[in-house]
C-alpha positions as CSV (number, residue, x, y, z in Angstrom):
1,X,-5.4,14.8,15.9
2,X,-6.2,17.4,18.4
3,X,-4.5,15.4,22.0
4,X,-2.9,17.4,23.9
5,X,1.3,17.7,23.5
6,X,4.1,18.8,25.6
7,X,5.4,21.9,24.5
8,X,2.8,22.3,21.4
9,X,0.5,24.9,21.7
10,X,-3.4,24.0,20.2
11,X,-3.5,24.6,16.4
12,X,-6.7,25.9,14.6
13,X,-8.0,23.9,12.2
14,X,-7.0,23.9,8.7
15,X,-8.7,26.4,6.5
16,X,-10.4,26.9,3.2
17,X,-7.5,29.7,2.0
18,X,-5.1,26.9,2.8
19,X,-5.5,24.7,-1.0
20,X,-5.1,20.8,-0.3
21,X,-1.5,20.0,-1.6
22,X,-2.1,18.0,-5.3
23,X,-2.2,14.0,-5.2
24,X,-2.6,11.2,-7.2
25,X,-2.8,11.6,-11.4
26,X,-3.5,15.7,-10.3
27,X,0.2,15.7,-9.0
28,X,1.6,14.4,-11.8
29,X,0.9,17.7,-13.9
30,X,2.0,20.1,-11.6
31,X,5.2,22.4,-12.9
32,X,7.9,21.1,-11.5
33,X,7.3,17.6,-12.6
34,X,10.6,16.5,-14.9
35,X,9.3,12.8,-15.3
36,X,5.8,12.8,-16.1
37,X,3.5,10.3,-14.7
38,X,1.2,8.1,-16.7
39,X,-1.8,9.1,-17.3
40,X,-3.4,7.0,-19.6
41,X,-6.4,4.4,-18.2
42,X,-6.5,1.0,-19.7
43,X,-9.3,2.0,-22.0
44,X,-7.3,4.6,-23.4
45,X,-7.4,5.2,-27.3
46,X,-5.3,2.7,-29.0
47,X,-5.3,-1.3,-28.6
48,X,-5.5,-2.3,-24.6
49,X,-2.6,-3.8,-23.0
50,X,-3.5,-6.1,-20.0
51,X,-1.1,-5.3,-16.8
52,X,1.1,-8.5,-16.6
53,X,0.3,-10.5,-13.4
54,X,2.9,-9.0,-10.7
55,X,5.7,-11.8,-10.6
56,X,8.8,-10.3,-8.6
57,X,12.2,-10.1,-9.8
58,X,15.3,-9.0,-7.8
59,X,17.2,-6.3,-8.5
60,X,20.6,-6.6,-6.4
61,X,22.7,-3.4,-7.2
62,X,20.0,-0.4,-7.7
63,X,18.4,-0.2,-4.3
64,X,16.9,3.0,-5.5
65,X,14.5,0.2,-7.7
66,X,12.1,-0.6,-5.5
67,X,7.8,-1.0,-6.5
68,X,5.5,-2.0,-4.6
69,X,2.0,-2.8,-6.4
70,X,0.0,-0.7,-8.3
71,X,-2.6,1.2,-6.7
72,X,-4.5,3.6,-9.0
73,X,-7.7,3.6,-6.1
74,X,-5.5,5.4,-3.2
75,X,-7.3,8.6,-1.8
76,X,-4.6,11.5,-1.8
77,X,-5.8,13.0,1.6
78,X,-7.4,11.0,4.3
79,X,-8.0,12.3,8.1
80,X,-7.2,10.2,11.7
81,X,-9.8,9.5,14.2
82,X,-9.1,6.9,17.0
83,X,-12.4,5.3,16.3
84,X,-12.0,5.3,12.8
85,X,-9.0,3.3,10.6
86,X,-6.9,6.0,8.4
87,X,-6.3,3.8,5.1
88,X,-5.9,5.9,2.4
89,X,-7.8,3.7,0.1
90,X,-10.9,4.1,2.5
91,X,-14.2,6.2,1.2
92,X,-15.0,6.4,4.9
93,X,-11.9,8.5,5.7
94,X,-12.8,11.3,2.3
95,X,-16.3,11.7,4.4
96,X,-15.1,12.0,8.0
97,X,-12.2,14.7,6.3
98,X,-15.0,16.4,4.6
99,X,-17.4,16.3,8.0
100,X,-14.4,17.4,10.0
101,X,-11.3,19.4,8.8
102,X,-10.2,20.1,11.9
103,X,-9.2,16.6,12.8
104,X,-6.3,16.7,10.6
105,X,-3.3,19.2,10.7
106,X,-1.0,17.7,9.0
107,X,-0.8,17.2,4.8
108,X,1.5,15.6,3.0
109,X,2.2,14.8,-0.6
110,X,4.5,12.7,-2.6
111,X,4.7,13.6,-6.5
112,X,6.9,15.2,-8.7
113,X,9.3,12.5,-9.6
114,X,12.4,13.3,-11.4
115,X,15.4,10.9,-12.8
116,X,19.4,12.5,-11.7
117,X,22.1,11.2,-14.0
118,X,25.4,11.7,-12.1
119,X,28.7,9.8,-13.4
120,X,28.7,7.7,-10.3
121,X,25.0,6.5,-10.7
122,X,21.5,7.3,-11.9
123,X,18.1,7.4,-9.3
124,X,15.1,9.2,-8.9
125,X,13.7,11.6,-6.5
126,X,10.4,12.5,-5.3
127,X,8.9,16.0,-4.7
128,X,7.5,16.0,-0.5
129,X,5.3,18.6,-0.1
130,X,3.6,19.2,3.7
131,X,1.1,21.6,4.7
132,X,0.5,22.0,8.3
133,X,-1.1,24.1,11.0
134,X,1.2,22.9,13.6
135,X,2.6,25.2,16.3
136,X,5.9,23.3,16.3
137,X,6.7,23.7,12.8
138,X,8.5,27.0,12.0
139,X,6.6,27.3,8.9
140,X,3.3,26.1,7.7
141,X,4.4,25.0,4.3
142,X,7.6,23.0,3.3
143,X,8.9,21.8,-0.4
144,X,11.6,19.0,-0.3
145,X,13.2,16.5,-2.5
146,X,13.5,12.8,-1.4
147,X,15.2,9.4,-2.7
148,X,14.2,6.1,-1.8
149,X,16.9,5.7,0.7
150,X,15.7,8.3,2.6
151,X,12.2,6.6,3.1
152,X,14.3,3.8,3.9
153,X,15.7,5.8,6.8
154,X,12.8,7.4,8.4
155,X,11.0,3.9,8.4
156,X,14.0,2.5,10.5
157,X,14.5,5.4,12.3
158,X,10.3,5.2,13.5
159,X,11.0,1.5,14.0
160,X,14.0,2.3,16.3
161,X,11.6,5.0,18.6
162,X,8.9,2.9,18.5
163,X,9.4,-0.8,18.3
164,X,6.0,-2.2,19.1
165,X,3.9,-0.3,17.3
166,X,3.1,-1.3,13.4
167,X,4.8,0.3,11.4
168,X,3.5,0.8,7.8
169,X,5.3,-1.2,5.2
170,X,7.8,0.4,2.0
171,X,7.8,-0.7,-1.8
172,X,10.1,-3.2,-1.6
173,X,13.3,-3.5,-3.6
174,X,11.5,-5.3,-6.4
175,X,10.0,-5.0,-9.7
176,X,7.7,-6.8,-11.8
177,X,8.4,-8.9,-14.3
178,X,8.2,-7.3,-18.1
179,X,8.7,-3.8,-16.7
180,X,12.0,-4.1,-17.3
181,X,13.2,-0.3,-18.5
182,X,14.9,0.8,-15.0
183,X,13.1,4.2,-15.5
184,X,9.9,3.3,-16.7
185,X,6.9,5.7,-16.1
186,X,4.7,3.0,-14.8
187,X,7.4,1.5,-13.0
188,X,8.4,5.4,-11.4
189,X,4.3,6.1,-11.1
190,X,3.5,3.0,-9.0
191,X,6.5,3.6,-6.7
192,X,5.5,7.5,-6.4
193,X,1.7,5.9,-5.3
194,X,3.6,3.5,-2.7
195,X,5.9,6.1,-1.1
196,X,2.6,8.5,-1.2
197,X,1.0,5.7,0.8
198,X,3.2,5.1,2.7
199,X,3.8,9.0,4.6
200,X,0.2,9.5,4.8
201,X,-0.2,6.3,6.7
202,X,3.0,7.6,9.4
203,X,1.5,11.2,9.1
204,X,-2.2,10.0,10.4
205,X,-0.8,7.7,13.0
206,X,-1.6,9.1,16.3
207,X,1.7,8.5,17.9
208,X,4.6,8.6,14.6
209,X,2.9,11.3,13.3
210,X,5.2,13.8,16.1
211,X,8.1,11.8,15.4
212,X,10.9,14.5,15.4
213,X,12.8,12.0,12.3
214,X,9.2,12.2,10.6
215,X,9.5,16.2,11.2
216,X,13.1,16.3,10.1
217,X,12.2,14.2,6.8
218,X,9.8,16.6,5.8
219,X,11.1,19.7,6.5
220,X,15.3,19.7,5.9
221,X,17.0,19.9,3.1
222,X,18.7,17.4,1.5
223,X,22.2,18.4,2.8
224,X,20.7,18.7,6.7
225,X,19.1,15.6,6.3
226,X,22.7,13.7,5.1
227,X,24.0,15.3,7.6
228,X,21.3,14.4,10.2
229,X,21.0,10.7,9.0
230,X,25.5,10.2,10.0
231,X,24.2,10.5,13.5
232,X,23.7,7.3,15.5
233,X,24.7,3.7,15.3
234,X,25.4,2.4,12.0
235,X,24.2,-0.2,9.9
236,X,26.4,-2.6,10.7
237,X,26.1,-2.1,14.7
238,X,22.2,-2.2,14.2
239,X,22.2,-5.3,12.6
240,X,24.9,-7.0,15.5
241,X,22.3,-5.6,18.2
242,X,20.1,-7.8,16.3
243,X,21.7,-10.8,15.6
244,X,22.4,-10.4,19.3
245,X,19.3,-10.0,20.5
246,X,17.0,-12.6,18.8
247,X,20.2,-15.2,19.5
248,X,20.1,-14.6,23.2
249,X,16.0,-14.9,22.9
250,X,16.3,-18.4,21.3
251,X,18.7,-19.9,23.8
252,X,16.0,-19.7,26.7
253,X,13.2,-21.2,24.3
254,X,9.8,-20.3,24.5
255,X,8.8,-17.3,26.6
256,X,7.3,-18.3,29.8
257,X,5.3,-15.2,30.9
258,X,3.9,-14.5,27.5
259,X,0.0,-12.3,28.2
260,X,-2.3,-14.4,26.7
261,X,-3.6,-11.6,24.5
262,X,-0.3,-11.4,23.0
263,X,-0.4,-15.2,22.6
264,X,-3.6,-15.1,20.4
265,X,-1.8,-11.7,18.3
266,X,0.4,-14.4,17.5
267,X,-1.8,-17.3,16.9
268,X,-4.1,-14.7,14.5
269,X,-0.8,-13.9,12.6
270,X,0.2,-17.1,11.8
271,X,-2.8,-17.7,10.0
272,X,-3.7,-14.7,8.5
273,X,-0.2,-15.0,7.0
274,X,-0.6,-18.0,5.6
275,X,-4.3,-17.0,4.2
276,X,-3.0,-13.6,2.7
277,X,-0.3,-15.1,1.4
278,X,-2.1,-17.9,-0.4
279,X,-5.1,-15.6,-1.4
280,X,-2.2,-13.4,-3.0
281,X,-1.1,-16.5,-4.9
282,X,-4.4,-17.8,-6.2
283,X,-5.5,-14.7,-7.3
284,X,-2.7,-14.2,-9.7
285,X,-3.1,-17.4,-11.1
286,X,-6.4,-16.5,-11.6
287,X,-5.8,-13.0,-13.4
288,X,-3.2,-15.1,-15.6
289,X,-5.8,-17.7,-16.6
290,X,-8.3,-15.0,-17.8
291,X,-5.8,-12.9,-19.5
292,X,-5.0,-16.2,-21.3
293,X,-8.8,-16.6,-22.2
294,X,-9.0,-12.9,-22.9
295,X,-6.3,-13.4,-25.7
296,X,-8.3,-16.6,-27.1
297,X,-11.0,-15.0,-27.1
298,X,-9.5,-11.8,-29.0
299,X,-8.3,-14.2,-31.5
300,X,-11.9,-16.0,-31.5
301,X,-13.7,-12.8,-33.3
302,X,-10.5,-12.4,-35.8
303,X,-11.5,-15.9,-37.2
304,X,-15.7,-14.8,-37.6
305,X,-14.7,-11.7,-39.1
306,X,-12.4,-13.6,-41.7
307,X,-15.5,-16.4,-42.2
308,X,-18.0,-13.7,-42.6
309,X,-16.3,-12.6,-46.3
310,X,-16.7,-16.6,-47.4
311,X,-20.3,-17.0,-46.3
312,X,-22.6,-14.4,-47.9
313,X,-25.6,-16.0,-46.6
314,X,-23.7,-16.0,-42.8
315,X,-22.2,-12.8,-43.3
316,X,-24.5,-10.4,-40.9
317,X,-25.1,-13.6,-38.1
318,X,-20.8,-13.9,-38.2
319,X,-19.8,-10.3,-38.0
320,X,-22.4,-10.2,-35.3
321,X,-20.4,-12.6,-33.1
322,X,-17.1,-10.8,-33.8
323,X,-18.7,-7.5,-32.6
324,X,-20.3,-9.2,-29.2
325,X,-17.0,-10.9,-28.9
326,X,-15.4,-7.4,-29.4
327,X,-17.5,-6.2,-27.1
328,X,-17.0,-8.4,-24.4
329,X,-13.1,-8.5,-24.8
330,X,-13.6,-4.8,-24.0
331,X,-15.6,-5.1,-20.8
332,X,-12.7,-7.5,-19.5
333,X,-10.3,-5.3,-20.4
334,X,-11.9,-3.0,-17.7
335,X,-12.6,-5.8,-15.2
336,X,-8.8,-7.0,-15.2
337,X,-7.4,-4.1,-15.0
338,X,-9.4,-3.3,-12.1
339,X,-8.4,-6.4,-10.3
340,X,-4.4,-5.3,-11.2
341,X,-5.5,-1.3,-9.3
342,X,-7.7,-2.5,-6.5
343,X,-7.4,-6.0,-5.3
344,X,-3.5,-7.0,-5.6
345,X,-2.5,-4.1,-4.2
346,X,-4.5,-4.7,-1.1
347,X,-3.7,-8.1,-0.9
348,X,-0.1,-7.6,-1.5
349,X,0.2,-4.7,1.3
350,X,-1.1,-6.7,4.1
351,X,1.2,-9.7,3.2
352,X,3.9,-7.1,4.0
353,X,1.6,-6.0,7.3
354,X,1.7,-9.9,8.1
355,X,5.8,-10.2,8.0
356,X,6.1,-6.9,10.1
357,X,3.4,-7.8,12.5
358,X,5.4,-11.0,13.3
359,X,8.8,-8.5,13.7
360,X,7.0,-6.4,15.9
361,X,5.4,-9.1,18.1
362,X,9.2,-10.7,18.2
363,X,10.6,-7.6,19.5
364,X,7.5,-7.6,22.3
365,X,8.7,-10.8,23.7
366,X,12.3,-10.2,23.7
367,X,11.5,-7.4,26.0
368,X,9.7,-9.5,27.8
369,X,12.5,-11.8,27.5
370,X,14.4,-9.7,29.4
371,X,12.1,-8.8,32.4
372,X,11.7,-12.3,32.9
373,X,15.4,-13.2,32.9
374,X,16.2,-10.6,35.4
375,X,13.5,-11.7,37.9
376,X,15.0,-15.5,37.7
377,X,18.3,-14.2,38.2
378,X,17.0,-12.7,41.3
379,X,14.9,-15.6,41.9
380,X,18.2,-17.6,41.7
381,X,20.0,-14.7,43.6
382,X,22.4,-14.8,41.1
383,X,23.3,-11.5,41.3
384,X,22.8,-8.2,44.0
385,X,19.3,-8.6,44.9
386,X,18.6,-4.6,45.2
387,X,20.7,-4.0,41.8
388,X,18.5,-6.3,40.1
389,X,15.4,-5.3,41.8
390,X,16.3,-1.6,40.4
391,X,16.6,-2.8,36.9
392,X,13.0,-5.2,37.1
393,X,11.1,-2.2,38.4
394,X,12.6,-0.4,35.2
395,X,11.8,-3.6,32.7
396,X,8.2,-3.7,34.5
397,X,7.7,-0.4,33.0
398,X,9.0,-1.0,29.9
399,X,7.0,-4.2,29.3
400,X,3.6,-2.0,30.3
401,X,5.1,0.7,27.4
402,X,5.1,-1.6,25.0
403,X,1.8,-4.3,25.6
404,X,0.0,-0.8,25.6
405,X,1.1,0.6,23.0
406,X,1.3,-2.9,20.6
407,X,-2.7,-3.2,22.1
408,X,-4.0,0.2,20.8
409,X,-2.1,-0.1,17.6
410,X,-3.5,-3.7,16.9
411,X,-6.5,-3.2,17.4
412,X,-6.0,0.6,15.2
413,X,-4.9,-2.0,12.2
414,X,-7.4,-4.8,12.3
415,X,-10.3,-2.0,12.0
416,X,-8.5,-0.4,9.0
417,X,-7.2,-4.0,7.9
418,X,-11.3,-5.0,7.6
419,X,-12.2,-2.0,6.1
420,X,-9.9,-2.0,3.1
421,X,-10.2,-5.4,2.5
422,X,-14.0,-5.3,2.4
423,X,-13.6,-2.3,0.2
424,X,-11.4,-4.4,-2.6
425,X,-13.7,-7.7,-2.3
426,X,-16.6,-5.3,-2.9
427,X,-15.1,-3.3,-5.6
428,X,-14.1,-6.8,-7.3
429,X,-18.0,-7.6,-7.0
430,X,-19.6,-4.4,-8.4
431,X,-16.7,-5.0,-11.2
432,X,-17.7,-8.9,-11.8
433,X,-21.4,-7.9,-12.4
434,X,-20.9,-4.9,-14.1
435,X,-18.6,-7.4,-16.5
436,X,-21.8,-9.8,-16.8
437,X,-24.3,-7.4,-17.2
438,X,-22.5,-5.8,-19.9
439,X,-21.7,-9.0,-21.7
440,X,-24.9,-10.3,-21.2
441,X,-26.9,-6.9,-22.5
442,X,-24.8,-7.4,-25.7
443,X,-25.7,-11.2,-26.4
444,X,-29.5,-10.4,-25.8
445,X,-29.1,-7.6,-28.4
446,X,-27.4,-10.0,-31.2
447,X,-30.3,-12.7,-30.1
448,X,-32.7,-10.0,-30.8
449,X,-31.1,-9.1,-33.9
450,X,-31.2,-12.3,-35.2
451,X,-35.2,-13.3,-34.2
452,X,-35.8,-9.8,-36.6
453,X,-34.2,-10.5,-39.1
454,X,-35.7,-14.4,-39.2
455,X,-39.2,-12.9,-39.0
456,X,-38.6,-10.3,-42.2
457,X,-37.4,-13.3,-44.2
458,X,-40.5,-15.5,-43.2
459,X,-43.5,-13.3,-43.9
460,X,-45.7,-16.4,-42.5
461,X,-44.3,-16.1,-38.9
462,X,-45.3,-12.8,-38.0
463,X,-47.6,-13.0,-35.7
């Protein structure tokens, strides 16, 4: 991130007597931690418990209870090139940060969570910690608490400066089903991991990463940002501009003038929607059918080891089964819940990319909307022809703002939407075979077994 800025002097790159704030499981024992993260693996000590299949249930009155799916395989630090997608959950962006430093100035990180118990309500914040080498920040190193409301702000707030470009998505305001305990540490974890995500993504975007909201967000304190957040139009008077808006954009119909390469945005939307969306689907039905097999299976070697104690002459070949089938069980364990840390999450965020791509190519055309209302009025001379010539040389402009910067930014998002979605398909493949391979090294060792142990009690068939 070295363009040039108004007002912003050139800043040296970050260096090594400058320590990386903490991310990821590493956060979560720092000091000042009150509610510790999780940071047992699914092959911790003590009987596995599969991660339930991520079915959403609402939560109306806490709208400080928001998850978003787990992610366990987000990188804590990831750098920005224009030729090169920022995902966090990219390899490719640890090696271009480790390569070049001096590309990114700008370090944030969300841990730290702690539960507040007030007699009016109960919510959880989130330690923000930036490190930067910025010229317009009055410090290089800032420490602030953050609810999820206040996420909630910025987001709109960067959506408000900058309608056409894509905006990264929030946890929404669900949870899943049988995590049920409002505070729960893998419930608080998981959002911590999504919120994480989520400023790393605005931080390495080339444009909202000088956001003066963004700057404001990570610097003030909590009583400067309240204050800060009163300014403005309220809720209420954003949502009428709304309302407003996309009524006035559906009485005139289709758009007439629509660029063709916005057309095909559109047209590309529409279907990966529908195939995210359904790949979302089947994949949980999926991970619900094998977790169902998983359990028969479980219950399979409980009934060989039982048999084994009523069949001396069966006794070694049967407790040989239980112990492959142990085995096996085992390795699953380890390939579900990899599917449940790599694969839904990545599927489930660009379903949310899908639904905001669609807002943001809405708000597109009711600019253009307007631009091409104005020249029929004048067409129509409906109005003062230099007035409205006036305001169409201003809408021309504004149309060109936002096709160019919706362009750059879609084509910034299909590169890092490729990437981390060949990254989860592959990780589910090295998982699958290293699933196979281990199940199938275990059966060829109980096949040998057996052939031994039929030679030693038939002298004759030894070669």
């Amino acid at each position: 991130m070295e363009a040039e800025r108004p007002g912003s002097q050139p800043s040296p790159p970050p260096t090594s007597s400058s320590p990386l704030p903490l991310g990821g499981d590493e956060a979560a024992a720092a000091p000042a931690v009150v509610v510790e993260s999780p940071a047992g693996a699914p092959d911790s000590a003590g009987p596995a418990i599969l991660p339930s299949s991520p079915e959403l249930l609402e939560f109306d009155d806490d709208e400080d209870l928001e998850v978003f799916s787990k992610d366990t395989s987000l990188l804590e630090v990831n750098s920005f090139s224009p030729l090169m997608p920022t995902s966090p959950s990219s390899m490719i962006n640890q090696y271009k940060f480790e390569d070049e430093p001096e590309l990114k100035d700008l370090f944030v990180t969300v841990d730290a969570p702690e539960s507040h118990f007030t007699a009016i309500e109960t919510y959880i914040t989130y330690r923000v910690v930036t490190k930067t080498t910025r010229g317009e920040f009055d410090s290089s190193e800032y420490e602030v608490r953050r609810r999820y409301q206040d996420f909630l702000w910025l987001r709109g707030k960067l959506e408000e400066a900058h309608p056409t470009l894509i905006i990264p998505p929030l946890p929404e305001k669900f949870i899943m089903k049988g995590v049920m305990e409002r505070f729960n540490d893998d419930f608080i974890e998981t959002r911590r991991k999504a919120l994480h995500k989520f400023l790393n993504r605005v931080a390495d975007h080339p444009t909202l990463t000088f956001n003066e909201d963004l700057k404001i967000f990570l610097t003030a304190q909590a009583w400067e940002l309240s204050s800060h957040k009163k300014q403005g139009p309220g809720l209420l008077s954003r949502m009428g501009q709304t309302v407003k808006a996309v009524a006035s954009s559906m009485r005139g119909g289709a758009l007439k003038n629509r660029p063709v390469a916005f057309t095909e945005m559109n047209d590309y939307v529409d279907v990966f929607n529908q195939k995210i969306s359904l790949l979302d689907k089947i994949s949980h039905r999926v991970y619900k059918e094998e977790k169902d097999y998983y359990y028969e299976m479980k219950e399979s070697g409980s009934v060989y080891t039982l048999w084994s104690a009523s069949e001396e002459d069966l006794e070694d070949t049967l407790k040989g089964i239980a112990s492959c089938i142990d085995q096996c069980c085992k390795a699953m364990e380890k390939r579900m819940a990899a599917l449940s840390e790599t694969l839904f999450p990545t599927l489930h965020d660009y379903v949310l990319y899908s639904e905001i791509l669609m807002g943001v190519l809405k708000r597109r055309d009711l600019i253009q909307a307007e631009l091409d209302s104005k020249v029929e009025a004048l067409y129509n001379k409906k109005a003062e022809s230099d007035l409205l010539s006036e305001e169409i040389g201003k809408l021309e402009d504004k149309v060109e703002c936002a096709n160019n910067a919706l362009q750059a930014d879609w084509d910034r998002w299909k590169e890092s939407m490729r990437l981390d979605v060949k990254m989860a398909f592959n990780d589910v493949a090295e998982n699958n075979i290293q699933y196979y391979e281990q199940c199938l090294a275990t059966w060829e060792s109980f096949l040998t077994s057996q052939t031994d142990i039929c030679l030693e009690g038939n002298p004759e068939d030894r070669p």
